[in-house]
N, C-alpha and C positions, 0 to 999 in steps of 0.2 A: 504493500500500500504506500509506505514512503517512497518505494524507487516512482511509482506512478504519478505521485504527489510532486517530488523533484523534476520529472520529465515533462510536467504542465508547468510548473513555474517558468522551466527552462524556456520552453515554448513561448508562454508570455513575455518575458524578458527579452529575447532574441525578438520577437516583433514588435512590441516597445523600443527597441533601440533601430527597428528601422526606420518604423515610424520617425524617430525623433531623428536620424538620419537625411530619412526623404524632407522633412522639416525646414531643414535649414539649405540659407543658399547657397549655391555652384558657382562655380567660375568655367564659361564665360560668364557675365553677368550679363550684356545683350549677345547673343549669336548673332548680331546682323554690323553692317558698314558702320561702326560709328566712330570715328577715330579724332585724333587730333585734340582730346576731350580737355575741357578746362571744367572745375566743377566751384561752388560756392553754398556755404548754408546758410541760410537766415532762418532765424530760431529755432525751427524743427524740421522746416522744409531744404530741400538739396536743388538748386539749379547745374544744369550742363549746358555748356555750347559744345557744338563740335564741325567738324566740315564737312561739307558735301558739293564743294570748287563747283563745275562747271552748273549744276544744277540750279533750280530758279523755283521758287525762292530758296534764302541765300540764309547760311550761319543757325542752324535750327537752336531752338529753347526747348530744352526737355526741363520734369518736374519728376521729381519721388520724392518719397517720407520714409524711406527705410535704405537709402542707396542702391537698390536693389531693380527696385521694379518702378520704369520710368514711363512717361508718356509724352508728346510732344505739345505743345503750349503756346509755344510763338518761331515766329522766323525774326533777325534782329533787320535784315533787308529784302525788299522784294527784287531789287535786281542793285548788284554793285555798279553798273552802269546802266543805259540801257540805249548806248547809241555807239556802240562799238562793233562791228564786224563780225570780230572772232565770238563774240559773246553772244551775239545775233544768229549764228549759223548765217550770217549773209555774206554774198560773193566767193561764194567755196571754201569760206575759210570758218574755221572750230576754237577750242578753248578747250578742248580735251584735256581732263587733269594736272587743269589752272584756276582758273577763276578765281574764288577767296580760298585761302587757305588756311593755318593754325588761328583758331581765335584763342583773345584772353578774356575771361569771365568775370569781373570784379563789380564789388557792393559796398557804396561808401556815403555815408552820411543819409542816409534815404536813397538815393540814385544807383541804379545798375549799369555798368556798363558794360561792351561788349565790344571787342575791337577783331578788326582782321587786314590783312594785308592781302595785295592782289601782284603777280606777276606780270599778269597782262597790259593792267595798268598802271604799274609803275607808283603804286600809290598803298597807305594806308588808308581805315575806314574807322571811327570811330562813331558808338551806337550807344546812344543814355535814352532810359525811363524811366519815371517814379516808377510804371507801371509794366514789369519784364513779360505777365503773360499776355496784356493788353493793350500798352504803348500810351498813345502813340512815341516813338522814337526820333531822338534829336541826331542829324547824321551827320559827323566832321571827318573831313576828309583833310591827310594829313599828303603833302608831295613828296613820299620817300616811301618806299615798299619796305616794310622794317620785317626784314623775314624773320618766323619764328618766334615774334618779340611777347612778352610779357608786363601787362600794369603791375603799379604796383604804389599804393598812398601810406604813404609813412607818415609817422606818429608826429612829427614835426611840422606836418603839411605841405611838404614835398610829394611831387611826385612823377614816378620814374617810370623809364621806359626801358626794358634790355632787350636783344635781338641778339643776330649774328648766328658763324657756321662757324665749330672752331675758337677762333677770335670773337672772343663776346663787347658787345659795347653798353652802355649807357649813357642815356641823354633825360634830363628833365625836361618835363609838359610844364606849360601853363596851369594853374590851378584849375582853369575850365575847361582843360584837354585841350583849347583851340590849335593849340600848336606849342611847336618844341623848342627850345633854349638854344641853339648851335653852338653857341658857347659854352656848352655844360659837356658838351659830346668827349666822352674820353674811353678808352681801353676799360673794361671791369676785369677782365681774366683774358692773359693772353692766348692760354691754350689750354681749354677747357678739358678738351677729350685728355690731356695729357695721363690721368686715372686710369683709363682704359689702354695704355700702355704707348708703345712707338709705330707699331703699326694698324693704323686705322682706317677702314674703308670710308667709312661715313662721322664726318666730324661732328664735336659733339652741336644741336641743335635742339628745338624744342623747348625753346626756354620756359620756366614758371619758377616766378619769384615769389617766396615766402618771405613774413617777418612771424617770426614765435616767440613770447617771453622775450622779444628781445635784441634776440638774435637773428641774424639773414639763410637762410637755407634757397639755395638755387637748386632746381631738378635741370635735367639733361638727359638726353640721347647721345649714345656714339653709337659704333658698329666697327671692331676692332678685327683686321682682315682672320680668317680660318674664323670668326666666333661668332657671335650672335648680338643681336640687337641688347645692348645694356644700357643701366640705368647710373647717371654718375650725377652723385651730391656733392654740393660745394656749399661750406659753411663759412659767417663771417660775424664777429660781434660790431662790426661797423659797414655800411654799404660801399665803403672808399677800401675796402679790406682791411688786412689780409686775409687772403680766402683761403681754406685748407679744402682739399678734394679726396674724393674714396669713389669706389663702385660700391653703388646702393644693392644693385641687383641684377644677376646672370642670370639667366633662368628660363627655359621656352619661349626664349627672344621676348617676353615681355615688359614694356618697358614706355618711353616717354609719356610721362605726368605729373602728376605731385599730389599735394599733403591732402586730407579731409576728417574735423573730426566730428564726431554724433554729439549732441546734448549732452549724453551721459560719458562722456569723456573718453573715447575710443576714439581711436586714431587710424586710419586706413590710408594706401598709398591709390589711387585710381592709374592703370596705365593701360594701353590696349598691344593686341601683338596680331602677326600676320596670318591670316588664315586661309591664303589660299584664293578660290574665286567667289567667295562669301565675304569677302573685304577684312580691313582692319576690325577687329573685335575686342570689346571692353574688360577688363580682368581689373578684380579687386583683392589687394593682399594686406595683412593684418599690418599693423605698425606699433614696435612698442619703443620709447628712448633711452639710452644708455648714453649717459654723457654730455649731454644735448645731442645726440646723434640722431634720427631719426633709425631705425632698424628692421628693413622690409623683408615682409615674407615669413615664413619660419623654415628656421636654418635654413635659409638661403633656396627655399623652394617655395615655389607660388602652389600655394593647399588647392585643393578640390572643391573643398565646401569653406565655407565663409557661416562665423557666429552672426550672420544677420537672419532674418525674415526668409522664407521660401520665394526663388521667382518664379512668376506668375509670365502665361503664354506673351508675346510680342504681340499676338489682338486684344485688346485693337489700340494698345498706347504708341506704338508705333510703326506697326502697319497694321491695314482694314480692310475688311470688303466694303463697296461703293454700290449704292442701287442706281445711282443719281437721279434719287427724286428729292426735292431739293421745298421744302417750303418758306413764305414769304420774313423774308428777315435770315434766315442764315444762308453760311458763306456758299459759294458756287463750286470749291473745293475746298474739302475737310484736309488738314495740316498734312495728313501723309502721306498724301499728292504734292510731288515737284516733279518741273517741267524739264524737259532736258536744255538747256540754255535758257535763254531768254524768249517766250511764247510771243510769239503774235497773236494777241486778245482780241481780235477781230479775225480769229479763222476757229475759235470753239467757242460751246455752248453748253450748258444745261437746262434753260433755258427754253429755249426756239422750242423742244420739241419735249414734252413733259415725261421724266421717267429715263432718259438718255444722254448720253454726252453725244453730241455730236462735233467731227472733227472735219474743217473743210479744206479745199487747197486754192491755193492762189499765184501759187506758181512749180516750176519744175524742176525736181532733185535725180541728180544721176545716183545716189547712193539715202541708204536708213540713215549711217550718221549724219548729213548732212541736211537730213529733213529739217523741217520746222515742228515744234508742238505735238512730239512723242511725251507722252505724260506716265510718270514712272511713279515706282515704289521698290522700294527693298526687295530681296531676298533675302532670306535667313535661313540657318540652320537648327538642326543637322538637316531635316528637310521638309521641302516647303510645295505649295504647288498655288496655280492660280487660273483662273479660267473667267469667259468671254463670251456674248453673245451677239454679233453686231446683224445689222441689216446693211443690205450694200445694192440696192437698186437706183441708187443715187450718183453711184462711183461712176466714171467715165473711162475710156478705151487709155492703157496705159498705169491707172490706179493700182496701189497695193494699201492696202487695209489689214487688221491683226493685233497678233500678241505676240512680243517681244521679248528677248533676255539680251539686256545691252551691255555693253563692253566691245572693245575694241574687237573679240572675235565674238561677233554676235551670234546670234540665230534667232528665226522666227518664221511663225505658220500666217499666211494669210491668205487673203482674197487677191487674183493679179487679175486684170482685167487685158484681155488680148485677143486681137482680130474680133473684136464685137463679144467675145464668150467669156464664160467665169469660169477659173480656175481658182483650186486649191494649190500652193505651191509652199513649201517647205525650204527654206534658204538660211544656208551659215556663212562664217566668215571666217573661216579656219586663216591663219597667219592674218586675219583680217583684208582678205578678198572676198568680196562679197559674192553668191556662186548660187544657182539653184539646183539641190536638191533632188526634188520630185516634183512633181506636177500632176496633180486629178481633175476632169471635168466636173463641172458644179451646173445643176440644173435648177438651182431654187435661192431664193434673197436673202434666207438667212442660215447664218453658221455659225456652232460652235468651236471655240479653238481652250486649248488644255494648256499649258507649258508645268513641268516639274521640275525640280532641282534635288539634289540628293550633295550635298556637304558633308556627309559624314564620312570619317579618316579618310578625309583627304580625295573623296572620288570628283567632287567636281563636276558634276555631268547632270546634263540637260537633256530632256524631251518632249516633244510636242505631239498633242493628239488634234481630231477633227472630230467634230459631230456632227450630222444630219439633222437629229432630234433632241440634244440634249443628254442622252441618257446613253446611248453607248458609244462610245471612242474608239479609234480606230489612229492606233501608233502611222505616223508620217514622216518619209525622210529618214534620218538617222541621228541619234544620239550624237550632242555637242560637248566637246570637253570644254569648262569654262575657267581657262586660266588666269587667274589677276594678272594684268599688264600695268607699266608703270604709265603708256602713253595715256591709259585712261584714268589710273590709279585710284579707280573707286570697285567695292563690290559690283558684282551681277544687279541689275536693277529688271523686273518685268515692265515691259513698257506697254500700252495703247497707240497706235500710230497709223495715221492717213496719209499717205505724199502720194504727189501726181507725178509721170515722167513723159507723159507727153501733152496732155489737155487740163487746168485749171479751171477752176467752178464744183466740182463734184465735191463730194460729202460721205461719208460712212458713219454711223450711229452704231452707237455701244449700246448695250442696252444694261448691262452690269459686269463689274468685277468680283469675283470671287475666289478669298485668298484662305489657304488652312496649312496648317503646319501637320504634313501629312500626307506622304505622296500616297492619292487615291486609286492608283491602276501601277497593280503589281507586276 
């Protein structure tokens, strides 16, 4: 009767503790693109920026109450320009993973702000609201692209600016951010990566400037040749130095971030690491101090699970399904939709036609990336799927209409419109040549189209179905391998997409998106 007795406690016990296992959070902390993260708490709540360069709109606002499980809230810009070429998709020319880059995240005296710099333009962008999920936002824009750079309002009422690759600098602002000192610009650390040894691939960059108790704590990126993306801290009890420097952390290349801590006094380091064709992804590791030292990870390894809150699916705080029915007084797109550049807002709609997006053309693209007003969302892992219904009796001789998986070697199922007939056509871009596939006669106006992704160890592949009726699918084409490229340097994104190549005026209508973490056809 005891051994029976001990074999049930046993039982309880061992499921109790997975329970309390499945409980707690994982790392990644998002499976999906979100990189570049700067993060801030005001009282209980956690804000993030992070980047998403060529995409429109620009610099996203996420919120959580547990660091864990986030949801998006605002964009800090709807376009960093919006009369530029390369940003435009106009005259054959792109922004392909440029656009804004690193932002910094800061909260000071009531006001937030949110800064980023642009390659393209040659320029900084700097973004204040009382109000971070609701705005409206005040936009200064500084004439120097400070790559990398980091705010940062000291105790004194200074405040600074640091950037650089390597060679770190510093320059003070205006107390109203208007603009910078020139005269303050000097050297802060000559050679930052130096921590990470003599031979470095990637110098150190990714600046975020801390002040703690007191004390100055710089985070860093290097990438030291044969090793992996690390994490190098540099301490100072004065911002004029001297700085002393260490590697924070080696570890499953994850790495460029900084400090965060909870109400109740816990300390976490936020940084993200590379995943592949699911983009840069978010990892949180414990932090406790020794010294004033900051001390990331345990022993020197980024944990699996995290003493916070369990996370909670990616639907819908940061990606959704879309019905686009849209009623009076809210927005025409909900936050999880960005455009691929900059959209020309007189070629879609939710609107015009009740229940749908509808997507028009107005002029003629020899290639997908090149189109106009392909309208994306994430992919995430491990895996994900999404699907489409459009109408296409609108489309004209030449039209390609569909669902998309974007990046530089794309692919995507659509509607091609040729010699007066409708086709189904299936098209990748292996090395990124754009190439069809297959091709099906189509006798009827409307079609469903699937796309899936499978992220898990590392497979990276994609596939596309077709429907007649909704209800059964039918594999097209052939499995895409979706490798991260630097030329595009963002995750896999599904996209919506209309372009013309021989006639403008035509139109394709969506009728819905729908997305699940879940590939549904095995």
């Amino acid at each position: 009767m005891k051994t029976k007795l001990l074999y049930c406690l046993l039982i309880l016990l061992t499921a109790f503790g997975g329970r309390a296992q499945k409980s707690k959070a994982h790392n990644p902390v998002i499976y999906a693109d979100v990189p570049d993260l700067s993060m801030i708490r005001v009282g209980d709540t956690y804000y993030m920026s992070s980047t998403t360069m060529h995409m429109n709109p620009g610099v996203p606002i996420m919120k959580s109450n547990d660091l864990i499980n986030w949801k998006l809230v605002n964009y800090a810009c709807s376009a960093i320009e919006d009369n530029n070429d390369k940003l435009n998709l106009d005259n054959n020319k792109n922004d392909y993973g440029r656009g804004s880059w690193a932002s910094s995240l800061r909260y000071h005296k009531g006001i937030y702000y949110v800064s980023t710099f642009s390659g393209t333009t040659g320029k900084t962008y700097i973004f204040s609201s009382k109000n971070i999920e609701n705005g409206p936002w005040k936009r200064t824009v500084l004439n120097n692209s400070y790559h990398d750079h980091s705010l940062l309002f000291d105790d004194d009422g200074k405040v600074y600016l640091v950037w650089g690759s390597g060679k770190l600098y510093i320059i003070e602002l205006e107390n109203d951010l208007s603009a910078v000192k020139e005269e303050t610009k000097r050297v802060l650390i000559e050679n930052a990566s130096a921590p990470g040894g003599d031979q470095i691939m990637l110098p150190s960059e990714g600046s975020q400037l801390f002040k703690i108790k007191g004390k100055y704590y710089l985070f860093n990126i290097c990438w030291p040749k044969n090793g992996m993306r690390t994490v190098i801290i540099h301490k100072a009890d004065a911002i004029s130095g001297p700085w002393e420097g260490k590697i924070g952390l080696q570890d499953l290349g994850a790495a460029q971030g900084g400090l965060i801590d909870t109400p109740d006094g816990k300390w976490f380091s936020y940084l993200f690491r590379d995943a592949g064709g699911v983009g840069r992804i978010p990892y949180l590791v414990p932090v406790k101090w020794e010294n004033d030292w900051p001390i990331l990870a345990e022993n020197g390894k980024v944990p699996e699970t995290l003493d916070l809150p369990a996370n909670k699916s990616l639907i819908p705080g940061i990606v959704n399904s879309d019905d686009f029915t849209r009623k009076s007084g809210e927005n025409d797109l909900p936050l999880v939709w960005q455009w691929n550049h900059n959209p020309d807002n007189s070629l879609w709609s939710v609107r015009e036609r009740k229940g749908y997006l509808r997507l028009k053309t107005k002029r003629t693209d020899s290639s997908f990336v090149q189109a106009k007003n392909t309208l994306t969302q994430r992919t995430f892992g491990p895996k994900c799927s999404a699907s489409t219904m459009l109408e296409i009796s609108n489309m004209k001789e030449g039209d390609l209409a569909g669902l998309a998986l974007l990046q530089k070697e794309f692919g995507f199922a659509a509607v091609k419109i040729e010699n007066s007939t409708k086709k189904i056509v299936m098209t990748d871009a292996e090395k990124g040549i754009q190439r069809e596939i297959e091709s099906i006669p189509l006798n009827q106006n409307k079609i469903y189209f699937k796309a899936e992704c499978s992220f898990e160890n590392k497979a990276d592949t994609g596939r596309f179905y077709y429907s007649l009726n909704g209800k059964e699918w039918i594999s097209i084409g052939k499995p895409i391998k979706m490798p991260y490229t630097i030329p595009h340097f963002m995750g896999y994104r599904f996209g919506l997409f209309n372009y013309a190549t021989q006639n403008t005026g035509g139109f394709a209508d969506f009728d819905y998106f729908h997305i699940n973490d879940k590939i549904t056809i095995q």
